[in-house]
C-alpha positions as a Markdown table, in Angstrom:
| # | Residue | x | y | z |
|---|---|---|---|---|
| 1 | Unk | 116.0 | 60.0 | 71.2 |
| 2 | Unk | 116.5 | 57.7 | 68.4 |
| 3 | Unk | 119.3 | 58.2 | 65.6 |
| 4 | Unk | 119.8 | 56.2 | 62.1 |
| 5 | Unk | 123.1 | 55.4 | 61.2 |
| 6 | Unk | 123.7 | 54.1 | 57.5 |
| 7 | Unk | 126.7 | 51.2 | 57.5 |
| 8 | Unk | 129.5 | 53.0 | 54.9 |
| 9 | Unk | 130.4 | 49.3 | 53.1 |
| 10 | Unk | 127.3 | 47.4 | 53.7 |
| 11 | Unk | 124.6 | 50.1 | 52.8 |
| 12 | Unk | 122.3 | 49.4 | 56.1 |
| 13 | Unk | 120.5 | 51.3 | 57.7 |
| 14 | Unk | 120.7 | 50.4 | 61.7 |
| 15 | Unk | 118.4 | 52.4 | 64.0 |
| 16 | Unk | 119.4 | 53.2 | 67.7 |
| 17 | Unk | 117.5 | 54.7 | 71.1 |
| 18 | Unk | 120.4 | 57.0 | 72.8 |
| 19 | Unk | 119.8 | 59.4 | 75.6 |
| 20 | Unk | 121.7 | 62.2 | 74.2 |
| 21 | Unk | 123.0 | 62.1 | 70.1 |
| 22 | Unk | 125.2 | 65.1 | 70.6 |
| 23 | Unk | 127.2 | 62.8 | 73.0 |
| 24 | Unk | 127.2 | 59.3 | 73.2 |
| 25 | Unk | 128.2 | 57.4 | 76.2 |
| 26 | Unk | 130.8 | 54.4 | 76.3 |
| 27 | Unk | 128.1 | 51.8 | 77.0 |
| 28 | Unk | 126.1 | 52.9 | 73.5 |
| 29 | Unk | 128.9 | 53.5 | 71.5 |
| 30 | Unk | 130.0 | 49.9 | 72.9 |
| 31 | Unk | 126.5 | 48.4 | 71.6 |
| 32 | Unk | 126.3 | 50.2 | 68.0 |
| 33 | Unk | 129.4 | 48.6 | 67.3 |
| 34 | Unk | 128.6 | 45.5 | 68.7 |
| 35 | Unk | 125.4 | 45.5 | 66.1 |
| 36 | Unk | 127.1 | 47.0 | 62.9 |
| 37 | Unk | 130.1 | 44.8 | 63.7 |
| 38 | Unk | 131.8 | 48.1 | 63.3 |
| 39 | Unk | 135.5 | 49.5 | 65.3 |
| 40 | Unk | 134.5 | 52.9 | 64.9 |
| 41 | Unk | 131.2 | 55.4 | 64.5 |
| 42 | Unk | 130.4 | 58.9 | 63.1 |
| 43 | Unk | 127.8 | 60.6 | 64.9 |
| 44 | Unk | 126.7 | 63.9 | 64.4 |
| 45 | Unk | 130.1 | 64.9 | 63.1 |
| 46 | Unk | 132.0 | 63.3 | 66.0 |
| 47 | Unk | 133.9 | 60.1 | 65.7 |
| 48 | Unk | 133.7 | 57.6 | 68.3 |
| 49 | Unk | 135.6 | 54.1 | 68.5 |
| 50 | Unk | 135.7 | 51.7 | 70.7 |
């Protein structure tokens, strides 16, 4: 399943494949950060950081 997540500074839009949106795993929360160059993630109303 893919999600779109929209960079709160920089305005981007990043898109992502993730097996499950409602919970991400360490490894993809590890790799959206990695690309946003980001500490920390909102997804679906849960915060995630690394």
């Amino acid at each position: 399943m893919e999600i779109t997540i929209q960079h709160q500074s920089e305005k981007t839009i990043h898109t992502f494949t993730v097996e499950d949106p409602s919970k991400l795993t360490v490894t993809e929360v590890r790799a959206i950060c990695a690309e946003m160059n980001v500490k920390a993630i909102l997804v679906n109303g849960r915060y995630y950081e690394l």
